[in-house]
N, C-alpha and C positions, 0 to 999 in steps of 0.2 A: 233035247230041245234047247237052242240055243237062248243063252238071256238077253232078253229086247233093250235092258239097258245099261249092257256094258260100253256101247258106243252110244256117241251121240245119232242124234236121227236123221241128223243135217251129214255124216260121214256116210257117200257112197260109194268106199274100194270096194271091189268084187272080191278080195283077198277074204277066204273063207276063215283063215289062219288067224288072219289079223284081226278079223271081224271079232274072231271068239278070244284075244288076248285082251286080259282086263287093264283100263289104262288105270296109270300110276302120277298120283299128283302129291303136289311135294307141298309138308305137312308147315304152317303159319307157325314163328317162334310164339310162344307164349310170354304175355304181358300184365304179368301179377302187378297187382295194389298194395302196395303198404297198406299196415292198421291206419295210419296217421288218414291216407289219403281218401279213402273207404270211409274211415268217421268224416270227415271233412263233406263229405259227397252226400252221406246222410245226412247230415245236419242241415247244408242249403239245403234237400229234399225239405227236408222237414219245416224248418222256418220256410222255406216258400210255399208250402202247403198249409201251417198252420201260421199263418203269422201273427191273426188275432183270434184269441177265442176265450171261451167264458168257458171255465169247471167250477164245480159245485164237489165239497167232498169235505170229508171231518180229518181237521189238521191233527199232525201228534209228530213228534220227534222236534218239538221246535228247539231251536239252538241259536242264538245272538253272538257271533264270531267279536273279535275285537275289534274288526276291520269295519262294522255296522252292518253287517249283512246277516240276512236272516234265511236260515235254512230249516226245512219243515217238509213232510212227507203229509199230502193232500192223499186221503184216501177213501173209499167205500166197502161196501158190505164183501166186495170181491174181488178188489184189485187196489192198486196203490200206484201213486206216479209221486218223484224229489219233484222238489220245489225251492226256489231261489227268489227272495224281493232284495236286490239291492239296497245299500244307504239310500243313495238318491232318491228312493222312492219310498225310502220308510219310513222318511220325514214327513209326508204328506198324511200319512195312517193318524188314524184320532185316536183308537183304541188301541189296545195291546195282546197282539197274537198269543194264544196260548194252548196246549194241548189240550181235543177233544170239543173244540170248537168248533163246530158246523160253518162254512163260508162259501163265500161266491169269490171265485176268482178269476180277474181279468191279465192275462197274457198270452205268449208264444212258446211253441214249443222248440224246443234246444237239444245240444247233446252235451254232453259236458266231455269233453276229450280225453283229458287224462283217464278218465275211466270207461269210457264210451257209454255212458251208462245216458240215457235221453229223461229231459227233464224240463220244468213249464219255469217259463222264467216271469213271474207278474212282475206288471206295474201297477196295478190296485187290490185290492182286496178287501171286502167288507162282508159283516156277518149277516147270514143266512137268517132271514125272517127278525133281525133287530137291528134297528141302527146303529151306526160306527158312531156316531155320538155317544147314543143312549148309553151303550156299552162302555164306553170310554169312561162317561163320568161316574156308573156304577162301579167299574174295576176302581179307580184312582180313590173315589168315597168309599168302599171298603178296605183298602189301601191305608188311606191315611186314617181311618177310624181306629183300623187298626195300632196304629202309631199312636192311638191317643189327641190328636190332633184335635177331636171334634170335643174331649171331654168338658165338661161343665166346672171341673174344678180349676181347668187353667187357665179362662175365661173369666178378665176382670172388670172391675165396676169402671162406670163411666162418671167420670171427675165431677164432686159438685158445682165445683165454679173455676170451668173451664178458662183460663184469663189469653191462654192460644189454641187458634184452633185449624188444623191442617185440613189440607183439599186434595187430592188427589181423581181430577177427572178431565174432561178435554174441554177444553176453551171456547171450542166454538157450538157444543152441544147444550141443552137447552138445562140441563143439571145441574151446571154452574149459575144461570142464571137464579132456579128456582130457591138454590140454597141459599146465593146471599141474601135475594131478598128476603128470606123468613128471617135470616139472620139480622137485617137492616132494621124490621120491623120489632122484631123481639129482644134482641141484646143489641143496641147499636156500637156500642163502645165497645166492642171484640173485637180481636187481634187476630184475622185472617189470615194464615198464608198457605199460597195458591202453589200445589206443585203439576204444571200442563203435563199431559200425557193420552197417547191412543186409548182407545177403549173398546177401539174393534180390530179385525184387519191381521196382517199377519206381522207379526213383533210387538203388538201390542202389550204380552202378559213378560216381556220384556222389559218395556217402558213401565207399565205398573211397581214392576219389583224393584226398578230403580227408583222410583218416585218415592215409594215406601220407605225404602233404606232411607233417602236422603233428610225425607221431615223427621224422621225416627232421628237424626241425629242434628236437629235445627232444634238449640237452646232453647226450652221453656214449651213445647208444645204440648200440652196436655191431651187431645184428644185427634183422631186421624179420620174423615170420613172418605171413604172409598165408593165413586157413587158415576152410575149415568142412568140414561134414559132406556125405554122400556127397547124391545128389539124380540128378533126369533133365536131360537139354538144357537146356530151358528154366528149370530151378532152379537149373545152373549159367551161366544165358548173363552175367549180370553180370560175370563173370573173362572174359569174349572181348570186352568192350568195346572201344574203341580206347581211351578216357580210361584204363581203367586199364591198358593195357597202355603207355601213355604216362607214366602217375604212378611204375611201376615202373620203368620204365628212366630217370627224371627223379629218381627218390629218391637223394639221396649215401650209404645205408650198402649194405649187401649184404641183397638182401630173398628169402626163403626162402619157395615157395608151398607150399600142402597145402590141395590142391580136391579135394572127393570120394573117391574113391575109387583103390586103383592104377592102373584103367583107365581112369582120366577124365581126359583132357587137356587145358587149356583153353589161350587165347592167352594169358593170365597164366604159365603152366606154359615158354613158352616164352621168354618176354622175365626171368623171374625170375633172377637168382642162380644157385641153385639150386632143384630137386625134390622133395619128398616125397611118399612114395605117400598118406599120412594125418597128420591132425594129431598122431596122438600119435609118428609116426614122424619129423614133425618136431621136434618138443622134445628126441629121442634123437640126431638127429643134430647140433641144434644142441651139447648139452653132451659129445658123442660126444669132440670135438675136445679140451675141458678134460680129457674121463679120460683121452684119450690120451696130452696132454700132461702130467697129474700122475702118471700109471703111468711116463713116461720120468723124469721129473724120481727119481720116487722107482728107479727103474732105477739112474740113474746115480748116485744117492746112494750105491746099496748096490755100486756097484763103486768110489765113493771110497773109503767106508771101507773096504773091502776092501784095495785098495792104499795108503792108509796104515798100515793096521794091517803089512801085510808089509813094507815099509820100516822103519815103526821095527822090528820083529825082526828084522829084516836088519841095521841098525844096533845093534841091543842085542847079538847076536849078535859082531858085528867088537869093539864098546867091548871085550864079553867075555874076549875071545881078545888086544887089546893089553893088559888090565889083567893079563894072566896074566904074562907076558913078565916076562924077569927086570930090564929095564931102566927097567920103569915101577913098580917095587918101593914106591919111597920116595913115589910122586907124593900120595899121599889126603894123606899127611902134609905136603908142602911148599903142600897145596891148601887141608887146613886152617889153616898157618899166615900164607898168605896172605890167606886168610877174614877171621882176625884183625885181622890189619892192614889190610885196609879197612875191617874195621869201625870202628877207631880209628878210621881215617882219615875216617870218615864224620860220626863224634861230634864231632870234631875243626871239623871243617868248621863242623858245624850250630852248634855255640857260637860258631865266630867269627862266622859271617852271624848268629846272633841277637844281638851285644854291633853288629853292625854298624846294623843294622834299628833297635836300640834310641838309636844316635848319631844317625841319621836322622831317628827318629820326633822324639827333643827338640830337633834345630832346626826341623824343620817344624813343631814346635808354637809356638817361639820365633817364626818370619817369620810366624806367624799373627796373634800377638798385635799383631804390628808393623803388621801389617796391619791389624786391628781398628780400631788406632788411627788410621791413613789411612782408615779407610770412609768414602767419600763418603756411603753410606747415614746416615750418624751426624750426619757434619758437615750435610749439607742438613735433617735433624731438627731441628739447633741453629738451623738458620742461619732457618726456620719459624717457632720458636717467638718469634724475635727479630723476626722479622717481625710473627710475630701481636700481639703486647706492643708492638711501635710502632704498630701499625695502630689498636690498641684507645686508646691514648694521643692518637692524632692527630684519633681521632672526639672523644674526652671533648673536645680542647682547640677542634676546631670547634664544636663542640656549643655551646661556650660561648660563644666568639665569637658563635657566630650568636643567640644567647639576648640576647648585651649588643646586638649591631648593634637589637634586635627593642624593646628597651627604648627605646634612643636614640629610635627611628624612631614610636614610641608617644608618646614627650613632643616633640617635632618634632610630630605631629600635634596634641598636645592645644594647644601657644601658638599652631598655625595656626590653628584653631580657635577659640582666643578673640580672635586679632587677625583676622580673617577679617570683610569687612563684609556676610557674605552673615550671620552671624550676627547682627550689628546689626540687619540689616534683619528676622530672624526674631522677634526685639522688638519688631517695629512699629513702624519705622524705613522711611525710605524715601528714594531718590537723585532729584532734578530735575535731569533734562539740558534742554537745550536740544533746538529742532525738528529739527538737524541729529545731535545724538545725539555732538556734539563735544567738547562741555563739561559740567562740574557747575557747576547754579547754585546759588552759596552768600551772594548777596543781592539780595534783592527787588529792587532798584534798576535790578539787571541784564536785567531783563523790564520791557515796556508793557503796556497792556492791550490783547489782538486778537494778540500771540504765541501759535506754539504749541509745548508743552512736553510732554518727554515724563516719566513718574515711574514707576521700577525699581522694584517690590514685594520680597519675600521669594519671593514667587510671584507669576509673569506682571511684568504689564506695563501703564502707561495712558498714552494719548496725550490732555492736555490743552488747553485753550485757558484763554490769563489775562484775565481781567475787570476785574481790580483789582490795584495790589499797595499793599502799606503800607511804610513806611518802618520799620526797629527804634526803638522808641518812641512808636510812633501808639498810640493807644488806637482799636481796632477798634468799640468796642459805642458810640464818638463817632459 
């Protein structure tokens, strides 16, 4: 029986042959995928199928790379998926990831290439049935409890009589206001200073830590109050930072918090000093200290004078009762006549020490004069001016020397000058040496004709040849 579909159904040769030859079709190259291109192909799959989504699973293997990333295997009762939150987005997290953690997690799912192995990349993440707050500030308060931070014995006393007193809150919040006024009204004479800084918002537990540092090292500040207005979680999480609850226990004075309200507690509230339930209940207990110390001071003022005042009547009293007695009868009188005679005695005195002061004062005027007279000051004036007056004598008499030496040496010049035969020669005068420049010839006789001769100008110079010479007394125009 032949098979109905070795040809198409559309072929109608009548070729019985050809009918039953099976046709032959020629096979497509194959076109393998790389690993690379394959991951690549899954991965857009997958990010464009998952791009956002929310998993719920208990974290474990977490790991903090040095680069900020945070890697962690999100898992359940029966399966397991990696997991990656980047830096960028780990800055935003309040609490801190940790193994066996239950969470909600917000992102895309990924593949990670080098290993092809698929993975959820979040951008948020917060705990399952607790708040990323609540839990933040619970981690960091057992955290730093544990450091000791919160103990009772490294927490000191706030100053009795604060004479500066620091601020540390924002300017245009209503904390500032409340504190100075109690301040105005209870201690006015205090020495305020104001360090401005946020107190919400993000950078704020920034600004605090530098605010701290800074009064912490401003001369003379006794006491530090770190304080704003009431708000929710999130308007007070800047005081649950770690920076600032680090700049607080790092500051050297004693620092005084007041956050929000009495029932707001933050991790600043616990590393602080001390507590205030409100800013202005801070400024009351800061100067609390001063009233109570000048309420004592004035306490025990008024039980000095008290016991003064009864002693001496106790003693006025006794003087009373021995001046009665009949044996102290005569005493006012021996007491005035005593009187007397120190008085003398006192007149007395004072005349002789003034006749004495006054023999005193006229020799010390006398070894002054003596003095005077030794002043080196005086004598080196003399001895100056003797100087100046030789000095001025010694110029005139160079002076003149050097005037006559200048005269000399002018007429020295002018006879060189006239006996000088270069001046001869400026008259139109002139020297004949001989060829070798040995000799002056001074007669003709002393040269042939066919010598050569040289003749020294006033200027320059010529070198001759002799032709002829004449004897003195030849007649030339012969």
């Amino acid at each position: 029986m032949p098979d109905l579909f070795d040809l198409p159904f559309e072929d109608d040769r009548g070729d019985t042959e050809a009918r039953r030859e099976p046709q032959r079709t020629v096979a497509e190259p194959r076109k393998p995928l790389t690993v690379t291109q394959l991951t690549i192909r899954v991965r857009d799959l997958l990010e464009s199928e998952f791009a956002e989504i929310w998993v719920e699973g208990e974290l474990s293997n977490c790991r903090t790379w040095n680069t900020g990333h945070l890697y962690f295997t999100l898992k359940d009762a029966h399966s397991q998926i990696k997991g990656v939150i980047f830096r960028s987005a780990m800055r935003y997290l309040k609490f801190r990831p940790e193994d066996g953690l239950k969470v909600v997690a917000r992102g895309r799912v990924s593949v990670y290439e080098p290993k092809g192995e698929y993975q959820i990349v979040c951008e948020y993440l917060e705990p399952q049935g607790y708040g990323a707050l609540q839990l933040a500030f619970e981690q960091l308060k057992t955290r730093l409890q544990d450091e000791g931070l919160f103990d009772q014995a490294r927490k000191r006393p706030l100053p009795a009589l604060p004479r500066k007193i620091g601020i540390v809150t924002s300017l245009d919040g209503a904390a500032i206001r409340d504190i100075l006024k109690v301040l105005r009204r209870r201690h006015g004479r205090a020495h305020v200073v104001i360090r401005a800084a946020r107190v919400q918002g993000e950078g704020a537990s920034v600004e605090i830590a530098r605010a701290l540092k800074a009064l912490g090292g401003v001369p003379g500040v006794d006491v530090i109050i770190l304080g704003r207005g009431g708000g929710s979680i999130e308007d007070l999480w800047c005081f649950n930072e770690e920076l600032v609850a680090r700049a607080i226990a790092l500051c050297p004075v004693p620092v005084m918090t007041a956050v929000g309200h009495e029932t707001d507690f933050t991790i600043a509230d616990f590393v602080a000093d001390f507590r205030a339930p409100t800013p202005s209940a801070a400024a009351e207990l800061v100067i609390a200290a001063t009233t109570e110390f000048t309420t004592r001071i004035d306490r025990l003022s008024d039980r000095l004078r008290g016991a003064v005042r009864s002693r001496v009547q106790a003693l006025a009293r006794r003087v009373h009762v021995l001046t009665a007695r009949p044996a102290f009868a005569g005493v006012p009188g021996r007491f005035a006549t005593r009187g007397r005679h120190v008085a003398e005695s006192t007149h007395a005195l004072a005349h002789a020490m003034r006749g004495v002061m006054l023999t005193r004062e006229r020799r010390l005027q006398l070894i002054q004069r003596r003095l005077d007279t030794c002043d080196f000051g005086r004598r080196l004036g003399a001895v100056r001016t003797r100087l100046a007056t030789a000095d001025g004598r010694l110029q005139a008499a160079a002076g003149r020397r050097v005037h006559h030496a200048d005269m000399r040496v002018r007429e020295s010049i002018g006879r060189l000058e006239s006996l000088s035969p270069l001046a001869v020669l400026g008259r139109g005068y002139a020297v004949c040496w001989n060829a070798e420049r040995t000799a002056v010839l001074r007669d003709a006789a002393a040269s042939t004709p066919g010598d050569r001769v040289r003749v020294t100008l006033s200027r320059g110079e010529l070198e001759c040849e002799v032709r002829e010479t004449h004897p003195p007394g030849t007649n030339r125009e012969a």
